[in-house]
C-alpha positions as CSV (number, residue, x, y, z in Angstrom):
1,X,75.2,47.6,105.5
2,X,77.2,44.4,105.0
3,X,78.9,42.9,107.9
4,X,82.8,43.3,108.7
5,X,83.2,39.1,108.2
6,X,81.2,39.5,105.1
7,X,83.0,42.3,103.7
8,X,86.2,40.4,104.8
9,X,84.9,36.9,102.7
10,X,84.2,39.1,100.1
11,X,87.5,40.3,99.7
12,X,89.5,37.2,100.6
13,X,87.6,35.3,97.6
14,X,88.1,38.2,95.3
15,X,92.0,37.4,95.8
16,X,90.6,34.0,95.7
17,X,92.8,33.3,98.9
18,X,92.0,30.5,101.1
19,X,91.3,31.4,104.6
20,X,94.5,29.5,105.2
21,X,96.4,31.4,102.9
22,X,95.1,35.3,104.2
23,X,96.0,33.8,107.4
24,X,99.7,33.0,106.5
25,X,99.9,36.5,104.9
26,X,99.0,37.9,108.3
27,X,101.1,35.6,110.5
28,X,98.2,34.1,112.2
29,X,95.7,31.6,112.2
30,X,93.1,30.3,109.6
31,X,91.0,29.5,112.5
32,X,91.0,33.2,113.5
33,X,90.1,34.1,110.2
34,X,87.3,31.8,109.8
35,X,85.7,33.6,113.0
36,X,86.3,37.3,111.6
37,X,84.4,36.1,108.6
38,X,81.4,34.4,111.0
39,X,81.3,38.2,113.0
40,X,82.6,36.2,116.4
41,X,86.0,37.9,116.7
42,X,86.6,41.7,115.9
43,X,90.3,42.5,114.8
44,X,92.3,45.0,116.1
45,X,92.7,48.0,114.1
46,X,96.5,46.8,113.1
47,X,95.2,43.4,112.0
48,X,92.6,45.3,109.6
49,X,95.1,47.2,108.3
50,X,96.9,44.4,107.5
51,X,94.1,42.3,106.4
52,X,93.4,45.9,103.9
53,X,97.2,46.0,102.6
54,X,96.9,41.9,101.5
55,X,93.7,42.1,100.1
56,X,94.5,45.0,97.8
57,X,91.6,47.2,99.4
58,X,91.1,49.8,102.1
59,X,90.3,49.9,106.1
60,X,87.1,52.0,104.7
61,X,85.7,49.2,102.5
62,X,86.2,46.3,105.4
63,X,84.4,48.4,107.9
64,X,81.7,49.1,105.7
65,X,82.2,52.6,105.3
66,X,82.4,52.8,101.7
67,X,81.1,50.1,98.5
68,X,84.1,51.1,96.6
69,X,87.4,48.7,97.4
70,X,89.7,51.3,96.5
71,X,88.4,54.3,97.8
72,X,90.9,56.9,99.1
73,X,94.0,53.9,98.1
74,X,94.7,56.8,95.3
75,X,97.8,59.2,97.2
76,X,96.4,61.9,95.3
77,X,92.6,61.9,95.9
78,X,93.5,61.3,99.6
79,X,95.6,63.9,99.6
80,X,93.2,66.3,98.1
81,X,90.2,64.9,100.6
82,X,92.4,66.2,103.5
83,X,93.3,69.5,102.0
84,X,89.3,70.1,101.4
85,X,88.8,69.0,105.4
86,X,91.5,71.2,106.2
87,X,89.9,74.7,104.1
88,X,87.4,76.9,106.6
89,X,84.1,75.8,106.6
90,X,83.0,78.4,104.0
91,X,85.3,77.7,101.3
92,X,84.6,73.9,102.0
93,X,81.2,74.0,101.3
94,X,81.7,75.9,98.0
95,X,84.0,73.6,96.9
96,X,82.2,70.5,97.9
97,X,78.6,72.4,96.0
98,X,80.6,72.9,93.1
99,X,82.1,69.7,92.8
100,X,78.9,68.3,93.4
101,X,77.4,70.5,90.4
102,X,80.2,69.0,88.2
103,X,79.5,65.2,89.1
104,X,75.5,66.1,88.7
105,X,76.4,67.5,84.9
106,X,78.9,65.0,84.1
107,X,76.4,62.5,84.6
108,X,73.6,64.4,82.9
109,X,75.6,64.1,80.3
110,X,76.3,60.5,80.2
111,X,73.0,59.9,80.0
């Protein structure tokens, strides 16, 4: 699992920001973002959200949570996610096995 800084860098030079210019979309320091990228400083959790909202990805993705840079940024999916966690166990499960038997056949047939 990649690092926070490298997932950071990552990002950053996707948007093909400086570390000057993340910094100034922050309101801090280049210097500070220079050691987030080197793993010598962890942000707070209201700097990685803003670090997330600039760089046009999610707290997921930074953290290394998730590969995918937009997971859950969809309103829609996120709100669906949360209705599933909020279902009793039981129906959850079904609904996660039969999703799972739809993603398996869609990409059977992709094949």
């Amino acid at each position: 699992m990649d690092s926070f800084g490298k997932k950071l860098r990552e990002a950053r030079e996707a948007k093909s920001f400086s570390q000057a210019e993340l910094a100034r979309q922050i309101n801090s320091h280049h210097s500070i973002i220079g050691k987030y990228e080197r793993d010598e400083v962890k942000p707070t959790v209201d700097v990685i959200k803003k670090l997330a909202d600039v760089l046009d990805t999610t707290i997921s993705y930074l953290m290394g949570e998730t590969e995918n840079k937009n997971a859950f940024k969809d309103p829609a999916m996120f709100k669906r996610i949360s209705d599933i966690e909020s279902l009793p166990e039981k129906d959850r499960e079904c609904l996660l096995l039969t999703v799972d038997n739809f993603i398996k056949a869609t990409k059977l047939n992709m094949i």
